[in-house]
N, CA and C atoms of all chains as a GROMACS GRO file, in nm:
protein
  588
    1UNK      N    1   0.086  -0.120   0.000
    1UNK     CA    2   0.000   0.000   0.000
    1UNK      C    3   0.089   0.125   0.000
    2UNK      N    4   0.097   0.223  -0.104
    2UNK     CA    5   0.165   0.342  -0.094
    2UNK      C    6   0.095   0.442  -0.041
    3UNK      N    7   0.187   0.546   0.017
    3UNK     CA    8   0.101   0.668   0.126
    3UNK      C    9   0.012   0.756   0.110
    4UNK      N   10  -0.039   0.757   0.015
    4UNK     CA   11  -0.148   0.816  -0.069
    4UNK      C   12  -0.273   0.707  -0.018
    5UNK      N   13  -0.282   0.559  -0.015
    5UNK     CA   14  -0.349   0.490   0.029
    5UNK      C   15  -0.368   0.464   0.201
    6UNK      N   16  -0.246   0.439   0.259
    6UNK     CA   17  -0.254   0.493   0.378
    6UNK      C   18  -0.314   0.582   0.458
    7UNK      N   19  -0.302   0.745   0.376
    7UNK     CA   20  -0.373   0.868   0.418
    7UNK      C   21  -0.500   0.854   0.429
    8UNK      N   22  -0.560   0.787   0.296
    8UNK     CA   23  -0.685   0.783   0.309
    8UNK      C   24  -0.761   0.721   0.389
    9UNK      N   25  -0.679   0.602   0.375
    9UNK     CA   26  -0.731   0.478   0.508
    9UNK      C   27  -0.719   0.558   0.644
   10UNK      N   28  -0.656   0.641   0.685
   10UNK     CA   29  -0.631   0.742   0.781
   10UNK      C   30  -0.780   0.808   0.830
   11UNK      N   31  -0.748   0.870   0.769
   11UNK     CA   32  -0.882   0.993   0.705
   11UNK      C   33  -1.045   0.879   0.724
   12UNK      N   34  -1.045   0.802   0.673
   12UNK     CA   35  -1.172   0.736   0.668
   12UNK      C   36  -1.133   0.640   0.802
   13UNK      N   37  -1.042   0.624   0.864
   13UNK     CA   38  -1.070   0.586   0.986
   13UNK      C   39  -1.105   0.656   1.112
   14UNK      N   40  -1.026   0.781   1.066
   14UNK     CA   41  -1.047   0.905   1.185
   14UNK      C   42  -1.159   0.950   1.160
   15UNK      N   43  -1.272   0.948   1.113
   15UNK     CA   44  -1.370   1.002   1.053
   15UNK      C   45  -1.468   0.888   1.151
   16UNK      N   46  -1.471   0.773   1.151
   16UNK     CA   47  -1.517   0.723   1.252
   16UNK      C   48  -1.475   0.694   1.378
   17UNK      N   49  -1.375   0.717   1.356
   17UNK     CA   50  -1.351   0.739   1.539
   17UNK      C   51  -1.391   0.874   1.632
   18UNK      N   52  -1.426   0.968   1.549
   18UNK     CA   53  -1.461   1.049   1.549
   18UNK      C   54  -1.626   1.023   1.575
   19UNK      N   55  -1.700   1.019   1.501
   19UNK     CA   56  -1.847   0.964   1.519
   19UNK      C   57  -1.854   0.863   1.640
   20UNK      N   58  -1.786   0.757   1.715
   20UNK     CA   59  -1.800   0.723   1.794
   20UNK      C   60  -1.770   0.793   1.905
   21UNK      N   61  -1.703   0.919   1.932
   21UNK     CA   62  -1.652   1.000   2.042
   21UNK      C   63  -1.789   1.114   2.058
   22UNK      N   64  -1.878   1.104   1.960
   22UNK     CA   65  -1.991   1.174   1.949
   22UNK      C   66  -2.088   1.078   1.994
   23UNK      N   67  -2.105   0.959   1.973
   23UNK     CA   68  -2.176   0.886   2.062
   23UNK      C   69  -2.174   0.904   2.206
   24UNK      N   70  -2.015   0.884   2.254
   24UNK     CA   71  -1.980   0.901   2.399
   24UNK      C   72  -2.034   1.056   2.439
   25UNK      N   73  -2.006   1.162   2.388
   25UNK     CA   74  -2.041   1.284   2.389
   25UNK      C   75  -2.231   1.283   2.405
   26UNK      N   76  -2.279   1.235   2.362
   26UNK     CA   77  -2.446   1.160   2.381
   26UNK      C   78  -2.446   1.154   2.481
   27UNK      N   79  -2.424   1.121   2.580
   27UNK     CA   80  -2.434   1.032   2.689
   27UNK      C   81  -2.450   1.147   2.835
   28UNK      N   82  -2.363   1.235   2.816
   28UNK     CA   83  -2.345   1.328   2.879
   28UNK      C   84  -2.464   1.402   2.857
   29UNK      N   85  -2.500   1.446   2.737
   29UNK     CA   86  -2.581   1.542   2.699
   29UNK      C   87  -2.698   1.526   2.743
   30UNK      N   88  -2.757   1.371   2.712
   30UNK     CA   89  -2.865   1.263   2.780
   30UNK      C   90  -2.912   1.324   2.868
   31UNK      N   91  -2.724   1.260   2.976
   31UNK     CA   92  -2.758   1.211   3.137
   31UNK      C   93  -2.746   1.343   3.224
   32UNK      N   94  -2.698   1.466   3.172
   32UNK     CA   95  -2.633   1.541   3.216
   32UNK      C   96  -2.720   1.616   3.339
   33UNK      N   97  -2.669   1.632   3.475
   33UNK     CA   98  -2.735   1.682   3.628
   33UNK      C   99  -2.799   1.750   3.570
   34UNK      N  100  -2.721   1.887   3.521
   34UNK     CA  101  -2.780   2.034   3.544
   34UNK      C  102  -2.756   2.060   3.382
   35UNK      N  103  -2.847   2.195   3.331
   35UNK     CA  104  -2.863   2.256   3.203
   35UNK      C  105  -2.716   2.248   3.158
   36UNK      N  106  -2.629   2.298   3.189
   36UNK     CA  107  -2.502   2.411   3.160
   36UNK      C  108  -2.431   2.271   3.125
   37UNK      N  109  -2.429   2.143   3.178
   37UNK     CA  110  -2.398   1.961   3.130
   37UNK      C  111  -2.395   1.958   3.021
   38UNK      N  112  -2.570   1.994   2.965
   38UNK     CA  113  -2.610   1.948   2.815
   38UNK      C  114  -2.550   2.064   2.756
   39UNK      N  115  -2.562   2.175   2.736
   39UNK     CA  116  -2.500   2.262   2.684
   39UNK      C  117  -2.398   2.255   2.626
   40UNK      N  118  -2.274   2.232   2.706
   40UNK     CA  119  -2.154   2.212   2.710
   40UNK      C  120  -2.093   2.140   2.592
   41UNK      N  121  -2.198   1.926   2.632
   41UNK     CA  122  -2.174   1.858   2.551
   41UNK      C  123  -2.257   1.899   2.416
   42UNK      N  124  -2.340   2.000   2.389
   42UNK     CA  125  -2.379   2.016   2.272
   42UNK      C  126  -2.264   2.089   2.199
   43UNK      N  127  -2.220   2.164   2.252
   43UNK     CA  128  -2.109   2.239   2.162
   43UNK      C  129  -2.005   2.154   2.130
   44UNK      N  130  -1.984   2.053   2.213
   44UNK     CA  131  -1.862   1.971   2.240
   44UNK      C  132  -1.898   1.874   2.064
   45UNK      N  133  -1.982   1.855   2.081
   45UNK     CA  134  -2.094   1.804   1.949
   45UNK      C  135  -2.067   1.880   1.800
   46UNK      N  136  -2.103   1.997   1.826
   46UNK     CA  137  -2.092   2.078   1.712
   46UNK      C  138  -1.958   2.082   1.656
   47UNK      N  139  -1.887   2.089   1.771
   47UNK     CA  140  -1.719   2.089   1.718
   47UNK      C  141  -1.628   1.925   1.631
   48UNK      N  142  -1.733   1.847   1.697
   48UNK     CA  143  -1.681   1.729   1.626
   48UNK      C  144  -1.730   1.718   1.527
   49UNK      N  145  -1.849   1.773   1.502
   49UNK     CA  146  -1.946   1.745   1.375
   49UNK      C  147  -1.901   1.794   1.276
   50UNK      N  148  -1.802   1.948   1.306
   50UNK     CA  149  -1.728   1.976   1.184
   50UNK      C  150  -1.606   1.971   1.201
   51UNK      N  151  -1.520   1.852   1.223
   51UNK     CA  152  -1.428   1.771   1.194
   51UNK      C  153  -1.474   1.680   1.106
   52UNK      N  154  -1.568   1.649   1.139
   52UNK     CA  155  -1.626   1.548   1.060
   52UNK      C  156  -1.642   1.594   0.905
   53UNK      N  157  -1.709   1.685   0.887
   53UNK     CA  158  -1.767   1.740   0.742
   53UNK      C  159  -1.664   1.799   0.680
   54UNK      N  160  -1.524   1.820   0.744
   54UNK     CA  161  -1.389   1.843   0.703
   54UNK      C  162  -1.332   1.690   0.615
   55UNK      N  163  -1.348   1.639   0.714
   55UNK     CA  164  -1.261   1.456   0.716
   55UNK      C  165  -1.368   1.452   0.564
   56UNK      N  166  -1.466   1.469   0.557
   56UNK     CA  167  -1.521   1.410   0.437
   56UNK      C  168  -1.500   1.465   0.280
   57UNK      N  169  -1.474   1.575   0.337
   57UNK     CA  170  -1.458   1.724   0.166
   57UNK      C  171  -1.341   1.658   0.134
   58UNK      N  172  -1.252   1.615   0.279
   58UNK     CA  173  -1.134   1.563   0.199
   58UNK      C  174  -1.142   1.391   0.126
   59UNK      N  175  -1.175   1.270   0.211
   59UNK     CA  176  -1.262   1.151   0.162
   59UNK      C  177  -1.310   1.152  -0.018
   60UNK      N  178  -1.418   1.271   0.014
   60UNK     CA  179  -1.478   1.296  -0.112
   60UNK      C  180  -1.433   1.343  -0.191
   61UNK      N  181  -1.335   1.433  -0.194
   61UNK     CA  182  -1.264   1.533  -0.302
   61UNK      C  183  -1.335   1.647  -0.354
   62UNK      N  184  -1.449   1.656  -0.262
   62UNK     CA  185  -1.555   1.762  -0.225
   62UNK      C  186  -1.534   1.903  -0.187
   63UNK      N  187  -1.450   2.011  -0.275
   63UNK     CA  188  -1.406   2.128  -0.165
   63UNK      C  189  -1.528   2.243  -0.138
   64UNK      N  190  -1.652   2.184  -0.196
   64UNK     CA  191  -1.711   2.276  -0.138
   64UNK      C  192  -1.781   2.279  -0.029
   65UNK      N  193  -1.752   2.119   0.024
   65UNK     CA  194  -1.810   2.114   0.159
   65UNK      C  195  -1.752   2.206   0.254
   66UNK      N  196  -1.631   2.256   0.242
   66UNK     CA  197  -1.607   2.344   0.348
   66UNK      C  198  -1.695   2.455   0.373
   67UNK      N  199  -1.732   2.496   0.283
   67UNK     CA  200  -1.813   2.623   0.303
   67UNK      C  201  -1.910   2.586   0.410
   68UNK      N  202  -1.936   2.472   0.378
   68UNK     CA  203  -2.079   2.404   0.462
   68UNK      C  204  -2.018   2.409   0.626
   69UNK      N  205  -1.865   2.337   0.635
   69UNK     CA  206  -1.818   2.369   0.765
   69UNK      C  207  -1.820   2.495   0.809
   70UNK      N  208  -1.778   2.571   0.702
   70UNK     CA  209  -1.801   2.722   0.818
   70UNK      C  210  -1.913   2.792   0.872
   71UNK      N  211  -2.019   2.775   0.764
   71UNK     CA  212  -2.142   2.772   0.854
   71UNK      C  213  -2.220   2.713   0.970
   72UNK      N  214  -2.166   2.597   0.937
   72UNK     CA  215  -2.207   2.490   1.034
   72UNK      C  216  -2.106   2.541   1.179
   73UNK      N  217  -1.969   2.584   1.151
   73UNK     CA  218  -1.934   2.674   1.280
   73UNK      C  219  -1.968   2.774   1.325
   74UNK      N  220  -2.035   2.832   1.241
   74UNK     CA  221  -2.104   2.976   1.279
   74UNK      C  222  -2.215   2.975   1.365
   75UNK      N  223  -2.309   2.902   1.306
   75UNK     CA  224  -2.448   2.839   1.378
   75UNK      C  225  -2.439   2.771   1.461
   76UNK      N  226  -2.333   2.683   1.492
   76UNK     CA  227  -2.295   2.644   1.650
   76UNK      C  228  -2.284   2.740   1.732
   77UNK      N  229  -2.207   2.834   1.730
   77UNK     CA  230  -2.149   2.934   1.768
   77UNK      C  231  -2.266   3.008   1.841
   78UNK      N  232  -2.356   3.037   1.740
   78UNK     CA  233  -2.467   3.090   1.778
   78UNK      C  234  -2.602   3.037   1.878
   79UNK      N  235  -2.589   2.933   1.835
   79UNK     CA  236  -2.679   2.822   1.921
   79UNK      C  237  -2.642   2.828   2.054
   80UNK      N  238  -2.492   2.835   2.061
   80UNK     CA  239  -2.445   2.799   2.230
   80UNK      C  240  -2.490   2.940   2.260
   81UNK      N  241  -2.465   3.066   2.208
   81UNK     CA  242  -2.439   3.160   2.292
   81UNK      C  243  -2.637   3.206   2.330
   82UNK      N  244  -2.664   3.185   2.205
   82UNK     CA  245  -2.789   3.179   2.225
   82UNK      C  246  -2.886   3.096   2.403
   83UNK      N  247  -2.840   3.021   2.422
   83UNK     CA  248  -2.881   2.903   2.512
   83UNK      C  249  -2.824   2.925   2.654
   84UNK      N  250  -2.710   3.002   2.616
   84UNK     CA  251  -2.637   3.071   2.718
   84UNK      C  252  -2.709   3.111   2.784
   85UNK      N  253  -2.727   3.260   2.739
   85UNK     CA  254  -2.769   3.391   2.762
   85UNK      C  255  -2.957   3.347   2.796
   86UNK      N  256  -2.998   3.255   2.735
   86UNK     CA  257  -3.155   3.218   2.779
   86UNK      C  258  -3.111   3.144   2.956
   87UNK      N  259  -3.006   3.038   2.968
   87UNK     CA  260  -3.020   2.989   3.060
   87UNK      C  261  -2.936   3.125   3.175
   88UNK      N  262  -2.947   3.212   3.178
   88UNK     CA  263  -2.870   3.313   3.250
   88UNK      C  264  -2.950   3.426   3.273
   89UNK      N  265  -3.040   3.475   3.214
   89UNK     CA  266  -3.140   3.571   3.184
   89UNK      C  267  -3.308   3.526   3.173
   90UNK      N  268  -3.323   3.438   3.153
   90UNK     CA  269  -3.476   3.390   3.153
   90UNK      C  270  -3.547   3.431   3.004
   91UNK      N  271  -3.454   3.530   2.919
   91UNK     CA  272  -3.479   3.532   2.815
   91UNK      C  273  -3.384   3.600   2.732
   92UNK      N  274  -3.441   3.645   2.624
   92UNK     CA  275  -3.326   3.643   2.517
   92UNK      C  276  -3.356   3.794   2.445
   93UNK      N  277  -3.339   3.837   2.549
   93UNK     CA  278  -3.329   4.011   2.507
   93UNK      C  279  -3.203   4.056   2.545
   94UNK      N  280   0.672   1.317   0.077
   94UNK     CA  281   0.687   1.190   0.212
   94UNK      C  282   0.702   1.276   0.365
   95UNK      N  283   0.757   1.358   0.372
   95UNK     CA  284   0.803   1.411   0.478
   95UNK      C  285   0.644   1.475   0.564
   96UNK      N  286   0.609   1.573   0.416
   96UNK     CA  287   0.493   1.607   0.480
   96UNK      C  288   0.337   1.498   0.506
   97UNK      N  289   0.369   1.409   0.429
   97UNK     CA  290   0.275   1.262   0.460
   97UNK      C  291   0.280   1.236   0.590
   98UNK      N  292   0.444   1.220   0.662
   98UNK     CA  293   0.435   1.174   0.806
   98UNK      C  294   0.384   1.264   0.922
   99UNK      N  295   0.392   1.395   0.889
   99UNK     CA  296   0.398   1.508   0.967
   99UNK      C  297   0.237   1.508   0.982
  100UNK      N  298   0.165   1.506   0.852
  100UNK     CA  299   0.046   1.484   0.809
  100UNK      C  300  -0.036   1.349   0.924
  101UNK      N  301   0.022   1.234   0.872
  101UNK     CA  302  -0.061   1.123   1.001
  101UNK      C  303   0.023   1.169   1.148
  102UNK      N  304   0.104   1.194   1.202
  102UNK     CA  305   0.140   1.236   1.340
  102UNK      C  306   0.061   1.362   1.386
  103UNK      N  307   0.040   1.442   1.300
  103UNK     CA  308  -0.068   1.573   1.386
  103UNK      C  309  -0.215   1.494   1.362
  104UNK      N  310  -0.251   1.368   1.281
  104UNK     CA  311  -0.415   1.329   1.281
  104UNK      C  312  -0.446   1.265   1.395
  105UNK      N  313  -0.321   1.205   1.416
  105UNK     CA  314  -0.311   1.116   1.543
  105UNK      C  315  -0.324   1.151   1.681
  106UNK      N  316  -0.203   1.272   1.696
  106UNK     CA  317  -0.238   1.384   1.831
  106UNK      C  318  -0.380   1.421   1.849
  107UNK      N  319  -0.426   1.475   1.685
  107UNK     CA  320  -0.578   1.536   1.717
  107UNK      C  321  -0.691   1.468   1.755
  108UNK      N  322  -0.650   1.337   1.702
  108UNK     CA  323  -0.779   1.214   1.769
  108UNK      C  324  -0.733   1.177   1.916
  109UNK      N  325  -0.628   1.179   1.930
  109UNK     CA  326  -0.580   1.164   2.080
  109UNK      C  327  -0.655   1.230   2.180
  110UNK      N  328  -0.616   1.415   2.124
  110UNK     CA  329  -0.682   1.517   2.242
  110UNK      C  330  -0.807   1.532   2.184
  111UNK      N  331  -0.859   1.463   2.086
  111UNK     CA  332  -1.025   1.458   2.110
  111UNK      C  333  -1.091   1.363   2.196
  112UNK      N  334  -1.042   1.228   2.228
  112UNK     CA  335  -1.046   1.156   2.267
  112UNK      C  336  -1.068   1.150   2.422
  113UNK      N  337  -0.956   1.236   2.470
  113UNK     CA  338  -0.925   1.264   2.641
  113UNK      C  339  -0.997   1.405   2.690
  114UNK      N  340  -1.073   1.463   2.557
  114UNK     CA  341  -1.127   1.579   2.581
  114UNK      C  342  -1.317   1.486   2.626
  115UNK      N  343  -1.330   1.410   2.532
  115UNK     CA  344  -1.458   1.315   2.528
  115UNK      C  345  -1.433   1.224   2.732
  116UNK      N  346  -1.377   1.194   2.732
  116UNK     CA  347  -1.323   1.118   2.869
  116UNK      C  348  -1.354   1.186   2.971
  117UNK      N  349  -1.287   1.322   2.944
  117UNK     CA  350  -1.312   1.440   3.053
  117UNK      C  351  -1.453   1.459   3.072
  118UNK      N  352  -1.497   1.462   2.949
  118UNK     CA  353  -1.660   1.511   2.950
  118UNK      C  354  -1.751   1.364   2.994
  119UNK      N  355  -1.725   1.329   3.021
  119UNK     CA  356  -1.752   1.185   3.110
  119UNK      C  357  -1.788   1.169   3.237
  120UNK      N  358  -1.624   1.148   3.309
  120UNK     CA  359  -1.595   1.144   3.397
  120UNK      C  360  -1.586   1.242   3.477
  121UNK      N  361  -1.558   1.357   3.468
  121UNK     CA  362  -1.501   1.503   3.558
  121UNK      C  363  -1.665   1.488   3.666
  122UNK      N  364  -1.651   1.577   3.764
  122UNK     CA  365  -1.715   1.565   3.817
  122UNK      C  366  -1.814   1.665   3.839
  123UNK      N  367  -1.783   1.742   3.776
  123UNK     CA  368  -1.859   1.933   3.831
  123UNK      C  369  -1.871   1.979   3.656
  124UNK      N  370  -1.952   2.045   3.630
  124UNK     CA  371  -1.957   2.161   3.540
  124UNK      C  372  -1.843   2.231   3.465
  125UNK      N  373  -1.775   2.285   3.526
  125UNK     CA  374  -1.688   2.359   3.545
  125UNK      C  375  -1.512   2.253   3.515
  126UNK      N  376  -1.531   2.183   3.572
  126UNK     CA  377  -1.430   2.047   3.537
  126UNK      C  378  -1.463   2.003   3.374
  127UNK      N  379  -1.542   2.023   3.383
  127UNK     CA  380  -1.608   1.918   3.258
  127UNK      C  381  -1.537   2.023   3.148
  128UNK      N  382  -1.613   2.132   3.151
  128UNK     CA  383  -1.527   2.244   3.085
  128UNK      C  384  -1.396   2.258   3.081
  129UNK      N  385  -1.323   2.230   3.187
  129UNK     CA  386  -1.195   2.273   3.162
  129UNK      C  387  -1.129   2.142   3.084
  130UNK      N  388  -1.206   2.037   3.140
  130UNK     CA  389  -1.110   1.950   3.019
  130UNK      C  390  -1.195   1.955   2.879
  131UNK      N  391  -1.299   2.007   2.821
  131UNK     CA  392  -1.332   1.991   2.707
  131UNK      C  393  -1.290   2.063   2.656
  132UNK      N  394  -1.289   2.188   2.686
  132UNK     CA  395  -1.258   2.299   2.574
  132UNK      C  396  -1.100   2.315   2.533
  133UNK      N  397  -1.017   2.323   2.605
  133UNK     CA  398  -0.905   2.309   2.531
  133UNK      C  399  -0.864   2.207   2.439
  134UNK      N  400  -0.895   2.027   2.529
  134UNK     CA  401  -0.882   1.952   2.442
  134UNK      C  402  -0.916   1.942   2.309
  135UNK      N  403  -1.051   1.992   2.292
  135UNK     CA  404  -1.126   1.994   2.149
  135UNK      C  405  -1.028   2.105   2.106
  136UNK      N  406  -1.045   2.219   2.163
  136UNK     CA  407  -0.974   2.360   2.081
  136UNK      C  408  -0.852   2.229   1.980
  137UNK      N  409  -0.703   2.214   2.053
  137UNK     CA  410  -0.613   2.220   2.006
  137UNK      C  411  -0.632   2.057   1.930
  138UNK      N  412  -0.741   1.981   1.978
  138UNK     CA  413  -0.747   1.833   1.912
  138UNK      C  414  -0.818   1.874   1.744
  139UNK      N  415  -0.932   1.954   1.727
  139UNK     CA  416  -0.971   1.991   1.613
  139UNK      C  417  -0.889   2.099   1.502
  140UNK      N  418  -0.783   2.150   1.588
  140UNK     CA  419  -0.653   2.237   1.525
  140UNK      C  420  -0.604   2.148   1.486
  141UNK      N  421  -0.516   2.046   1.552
  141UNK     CA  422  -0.436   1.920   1.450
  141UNK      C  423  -0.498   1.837   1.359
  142UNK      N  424  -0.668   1.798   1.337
  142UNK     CA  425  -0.708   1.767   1.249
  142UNK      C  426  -0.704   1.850   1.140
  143UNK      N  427  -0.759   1.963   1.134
  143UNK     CA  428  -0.793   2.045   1.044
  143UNK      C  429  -0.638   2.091   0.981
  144UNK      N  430  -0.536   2.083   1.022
  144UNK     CA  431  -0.377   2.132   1.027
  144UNK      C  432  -0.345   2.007   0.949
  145UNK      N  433  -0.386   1.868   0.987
  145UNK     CA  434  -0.315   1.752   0.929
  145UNK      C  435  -0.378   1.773   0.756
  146UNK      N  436  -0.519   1.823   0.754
  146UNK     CA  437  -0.598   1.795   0.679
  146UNK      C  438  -0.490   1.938   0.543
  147UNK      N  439  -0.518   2.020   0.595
  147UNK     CA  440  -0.433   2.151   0.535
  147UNK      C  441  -0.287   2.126   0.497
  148UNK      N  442  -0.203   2.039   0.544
  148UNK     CA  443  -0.086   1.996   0.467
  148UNK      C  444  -0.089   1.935   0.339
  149UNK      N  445  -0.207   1.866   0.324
  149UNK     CA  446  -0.250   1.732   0.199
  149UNK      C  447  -0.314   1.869   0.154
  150UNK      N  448  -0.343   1.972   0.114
  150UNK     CA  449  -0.463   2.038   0.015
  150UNK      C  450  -0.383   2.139  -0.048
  151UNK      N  451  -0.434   2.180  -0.138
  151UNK     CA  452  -0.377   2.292  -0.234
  151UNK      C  453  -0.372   2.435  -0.166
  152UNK      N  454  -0.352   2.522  -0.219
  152UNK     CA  455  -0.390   2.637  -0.191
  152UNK      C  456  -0.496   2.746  -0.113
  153UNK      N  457  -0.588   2.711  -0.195
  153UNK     CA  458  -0.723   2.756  -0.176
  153UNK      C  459  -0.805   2.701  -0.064
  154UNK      N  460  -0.796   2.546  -0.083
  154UNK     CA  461  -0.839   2.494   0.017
  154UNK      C  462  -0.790   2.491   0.192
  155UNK      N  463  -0.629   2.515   0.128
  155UNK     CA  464  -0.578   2.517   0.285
  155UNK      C  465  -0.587   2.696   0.339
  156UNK      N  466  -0.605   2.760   0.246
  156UNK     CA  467  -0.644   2.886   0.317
  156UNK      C  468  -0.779   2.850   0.386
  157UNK      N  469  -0.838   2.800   0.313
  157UNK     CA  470  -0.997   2.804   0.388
  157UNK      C  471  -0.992   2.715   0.518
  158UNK      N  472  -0.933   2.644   0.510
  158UNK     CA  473  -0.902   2.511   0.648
  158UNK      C  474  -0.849   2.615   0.792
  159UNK      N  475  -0.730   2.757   0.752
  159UNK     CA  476  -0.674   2.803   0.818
  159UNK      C  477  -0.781   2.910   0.875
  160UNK      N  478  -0.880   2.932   0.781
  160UNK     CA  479  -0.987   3.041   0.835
  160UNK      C  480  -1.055   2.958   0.959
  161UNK      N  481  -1.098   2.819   0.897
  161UNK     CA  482  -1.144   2.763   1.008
  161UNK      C  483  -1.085   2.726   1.167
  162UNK      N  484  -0.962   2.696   1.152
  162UNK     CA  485  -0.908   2.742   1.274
  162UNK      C  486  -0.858   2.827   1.316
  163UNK      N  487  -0.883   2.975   1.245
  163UNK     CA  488  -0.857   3.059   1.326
  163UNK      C  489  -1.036   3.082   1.455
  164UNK      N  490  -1.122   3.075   1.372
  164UNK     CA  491  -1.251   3.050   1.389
  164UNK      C  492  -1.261   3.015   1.530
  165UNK      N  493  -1.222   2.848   1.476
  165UNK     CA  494  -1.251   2.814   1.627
  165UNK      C  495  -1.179   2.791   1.709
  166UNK      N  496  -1.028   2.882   1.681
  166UNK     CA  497  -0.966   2.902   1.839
  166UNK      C  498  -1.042   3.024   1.862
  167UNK      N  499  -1.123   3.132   1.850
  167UNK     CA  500  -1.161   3.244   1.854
  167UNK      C  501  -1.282   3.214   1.921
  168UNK      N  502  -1.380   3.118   1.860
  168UNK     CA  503  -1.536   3.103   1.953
  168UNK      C  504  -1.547   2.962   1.992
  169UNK      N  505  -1.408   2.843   2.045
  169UNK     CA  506  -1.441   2.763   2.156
  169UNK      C  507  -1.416   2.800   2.300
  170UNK      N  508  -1.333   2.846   2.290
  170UNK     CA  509  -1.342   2.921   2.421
  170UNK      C  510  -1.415   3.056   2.487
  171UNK      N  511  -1.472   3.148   2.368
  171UNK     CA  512  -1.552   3.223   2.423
  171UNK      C  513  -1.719   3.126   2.497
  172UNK      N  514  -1.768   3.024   2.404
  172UNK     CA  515  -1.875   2.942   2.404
  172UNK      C  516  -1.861   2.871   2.558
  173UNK      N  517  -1.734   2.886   2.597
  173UNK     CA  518  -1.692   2.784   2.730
  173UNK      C  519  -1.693   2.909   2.832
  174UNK      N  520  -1.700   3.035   2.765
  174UNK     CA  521  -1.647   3.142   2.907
  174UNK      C  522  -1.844   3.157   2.928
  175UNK      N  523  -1.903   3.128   2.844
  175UNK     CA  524  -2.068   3.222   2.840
  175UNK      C  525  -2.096   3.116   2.890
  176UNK      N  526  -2.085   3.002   2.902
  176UNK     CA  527  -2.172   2.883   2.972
  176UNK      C  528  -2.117   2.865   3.119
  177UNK      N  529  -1.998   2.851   3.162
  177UNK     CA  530  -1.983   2.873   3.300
  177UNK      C  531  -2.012   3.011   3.367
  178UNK      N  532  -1.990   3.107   3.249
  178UNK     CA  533  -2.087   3.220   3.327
  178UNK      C  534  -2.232   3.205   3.363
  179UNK      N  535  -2.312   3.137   3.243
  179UNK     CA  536  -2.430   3.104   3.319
  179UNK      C  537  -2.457   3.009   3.392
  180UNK      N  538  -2.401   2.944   3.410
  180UNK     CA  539  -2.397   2.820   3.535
  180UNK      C  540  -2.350   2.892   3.620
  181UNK      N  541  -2.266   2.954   3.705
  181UNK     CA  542  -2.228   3.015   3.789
  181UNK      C  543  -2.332   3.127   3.863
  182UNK      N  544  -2.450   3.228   3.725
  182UNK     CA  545  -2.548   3.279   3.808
  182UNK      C  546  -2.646   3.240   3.800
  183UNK      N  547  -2.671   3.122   3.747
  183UNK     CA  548  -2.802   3.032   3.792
  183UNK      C  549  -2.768   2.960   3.905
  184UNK      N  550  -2.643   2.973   3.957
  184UNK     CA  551  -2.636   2.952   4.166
  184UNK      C  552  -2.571   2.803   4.151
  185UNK      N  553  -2.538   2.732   4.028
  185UNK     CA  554  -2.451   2.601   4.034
  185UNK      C  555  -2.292   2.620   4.138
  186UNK      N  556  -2.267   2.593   4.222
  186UNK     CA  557  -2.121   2.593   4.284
  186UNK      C  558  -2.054   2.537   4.261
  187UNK      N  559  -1.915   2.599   4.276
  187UNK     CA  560  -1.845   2.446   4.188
  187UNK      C  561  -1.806   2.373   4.341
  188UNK      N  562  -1.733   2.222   4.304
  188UNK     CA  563  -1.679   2.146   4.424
  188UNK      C  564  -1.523   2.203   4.438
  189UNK      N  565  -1.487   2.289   4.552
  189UNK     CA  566  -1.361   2.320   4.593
  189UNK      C  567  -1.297   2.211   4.712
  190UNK      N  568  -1.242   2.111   4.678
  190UNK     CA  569  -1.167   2.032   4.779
  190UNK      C  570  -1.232   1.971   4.896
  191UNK      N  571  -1.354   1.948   4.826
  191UNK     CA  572  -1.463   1.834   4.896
  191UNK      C  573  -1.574   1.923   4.931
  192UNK      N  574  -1.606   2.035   4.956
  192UNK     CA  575  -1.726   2.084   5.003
  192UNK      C  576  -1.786   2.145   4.880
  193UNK      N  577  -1.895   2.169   4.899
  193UNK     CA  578  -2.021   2.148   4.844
  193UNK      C  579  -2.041   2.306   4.789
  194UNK      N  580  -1.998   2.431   4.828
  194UNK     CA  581  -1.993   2.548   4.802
  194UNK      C  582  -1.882   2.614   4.831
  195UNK      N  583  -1.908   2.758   4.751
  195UNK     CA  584  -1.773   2.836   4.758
  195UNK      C  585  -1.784   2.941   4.869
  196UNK      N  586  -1.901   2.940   4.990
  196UNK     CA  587  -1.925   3.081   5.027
  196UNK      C  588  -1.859   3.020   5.180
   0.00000   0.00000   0.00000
């Protein structure tokens, strides 16, 4: 196998090891005591999710999925702070 | 070749400290714990992916890879400062060396 094959085998393995660390990341979010638990592991979520949609533009030879990652970081971004500021304020003014 | 190896050794680190960042968020025991081991881990574990990924790509693409981590060294840790802020005034305490509050 030359390293061009390797990489990929790389790449498409880290790509699920990845999705299983988002399973574990589940679990928390689930079980989690208090609000600020789930929260946490949701972002923790978002951040793997676009590793993920990275690992694949490359997989696929797809470069316009990135674009999709940066939105998809943006709107995380927003979601947390959003959820924040509701669980801190009672609302979202 | 050189950059091939450099390439799987930072994919490897980054699944590593994603890995022990996922563990933390597990096991830790408080809020605030949980945070401190997630957010860096992810910060610098999703930097060496996205970094391993940006050695293998052209130009264009690895500019765009570098926007993305500038990104999210910029809003994982702000996302980690606004949530223990609100856990902190919704009256959560953290555990300081066995007791139950900070007052």
């Amino acid at each position: 196998m030359n390293t061009a094959g390797i990489l990929d085998f790389s790449y498409s393995l880290g790509a699920i090891l990845v999705m299983l660390m988002i399973f574990l990341s589940m679990i928390r979010a689930l079980a989690g005591p208090t609000a600020p638990d789930r929260v946490a592991a949701i972002n923790i979520i978002g951040t793997k999710t676009l590793i993920i949609i990275t690992l694949i533009a490359r997989i696929y030879g797809q470069e316009y999925f990135l674009d999709i990652a940066m939105v998809y970081a943006l709107m995380s971004f927003i979601t947390t702070i959003g959820i924040a500021k509701y669980l801190e304020k009672g609302a979202l003014d | 070749m050189l950059l091939d190896l450099v390439s799987i050794i930072s994919l490897i680190g980054g699944l590593f400290f994603l890995f022990v960042g996922t563990f933390g968020l597990l096991r830790l025991p408080d809020v605030y714990n949980r945070l401190h081991a997630t957010t860096k881990c992810d910060t610098l574990g999703a930097g060496l992916v996205l970094l391993s990924l940006a050695l293998q790509s052209s130009l264009a693409v690895g500019v765009r890879l570098g926007l993305l981590i500038i990104f999210i060294l910029i809003t994982n840790p702000t996302a980690a400062h606004v949530i223990a802020r609100a856990a902190y005034k919704t009256g959560i305490h953290p555990i300081i060396s066995g007791r139950k509050s900070d007052d």
